[in-house]
VOGU-3710 file (C-alpha; in Angstrom, 3 decimals, decimal comma):
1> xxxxxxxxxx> -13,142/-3,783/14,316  -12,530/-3,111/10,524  -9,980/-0,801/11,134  -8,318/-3,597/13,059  -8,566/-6,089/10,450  -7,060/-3,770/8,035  -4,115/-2,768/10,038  -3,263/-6,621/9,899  -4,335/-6,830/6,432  -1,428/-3,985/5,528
11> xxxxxxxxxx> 0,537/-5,598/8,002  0,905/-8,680/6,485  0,776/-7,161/2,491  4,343/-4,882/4,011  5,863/-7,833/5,270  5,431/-9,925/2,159  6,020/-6,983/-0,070  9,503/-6,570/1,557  10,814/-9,849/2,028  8,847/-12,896/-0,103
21> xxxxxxxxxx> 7,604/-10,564/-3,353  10,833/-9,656/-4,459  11,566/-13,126/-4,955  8,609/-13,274/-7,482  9,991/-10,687/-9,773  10,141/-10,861/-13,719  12,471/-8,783/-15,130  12,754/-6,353/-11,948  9,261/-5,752/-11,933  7,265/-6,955/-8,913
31> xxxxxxxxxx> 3,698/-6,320/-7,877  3,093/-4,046/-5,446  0,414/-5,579/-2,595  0,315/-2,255/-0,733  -1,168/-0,757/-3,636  -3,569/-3,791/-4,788  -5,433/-3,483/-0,987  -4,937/0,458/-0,675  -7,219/0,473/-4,452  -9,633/-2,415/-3,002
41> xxxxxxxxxx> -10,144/-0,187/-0,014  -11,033/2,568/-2,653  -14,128/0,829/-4,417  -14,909/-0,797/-1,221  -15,324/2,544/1,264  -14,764/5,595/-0,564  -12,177/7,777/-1,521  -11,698/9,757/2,036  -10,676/6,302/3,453  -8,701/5,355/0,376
51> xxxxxxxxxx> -6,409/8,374/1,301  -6,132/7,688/4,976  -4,854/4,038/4,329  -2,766/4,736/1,654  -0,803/7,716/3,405  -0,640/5,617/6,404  0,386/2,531/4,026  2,831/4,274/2,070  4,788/6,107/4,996  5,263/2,568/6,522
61> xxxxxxxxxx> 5,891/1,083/3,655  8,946/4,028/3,209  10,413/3,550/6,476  10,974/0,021/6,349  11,935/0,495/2,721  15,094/1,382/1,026  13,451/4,499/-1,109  13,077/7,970/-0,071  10,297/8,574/2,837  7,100/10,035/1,172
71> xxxxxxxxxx> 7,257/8,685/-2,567  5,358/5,421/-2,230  2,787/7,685/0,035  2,734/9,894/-2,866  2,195/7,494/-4,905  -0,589/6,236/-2,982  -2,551/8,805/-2,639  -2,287/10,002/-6,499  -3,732/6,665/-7,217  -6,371/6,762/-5,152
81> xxxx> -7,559/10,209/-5,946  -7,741/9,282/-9,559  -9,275/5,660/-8,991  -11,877/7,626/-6,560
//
């Protein structure tokens, strides 16, 4: 049942962050929501699960993207390992 709530958590956080967040951006920089939940799942569960959903996140988050598949992923999981 968690797992299901947050697929539609990251869901919804890839959907804004692609079409309604650029919107909100101040001098080209916009906040990233992927990231915000991926590092909330961190302190929440652990770093093992912080890893899984931020892989998963990122590679989504690539392929719907414009960037190069794998660097938000990256990203992701660099974060989480050092916020774990």
């Amino acid at each position: 049942m968690v797992v299901l709530l947050y697929s539609l958590f990251f869901a919804g956080a890839i959907i804004l962050q692609l079409t309604i967040i650029p919107l909100f951006s101040i001098k080209n920089i916009t906040p990233d929501l992927v990231f915000i939940l991926v590092i909330s799942i961190v302190f929440k569960h652990g770093r093992f699960w912080g890893l899984i959903s931020g892989f998963a996140a990122g590679v989504i988050l690539d392929f719907f993207g414009t960037g190069f598949v794998g660097v938000s992923s990256l990203g992701n999981i660099l974060a989480v390992f050092f916020a774990g």
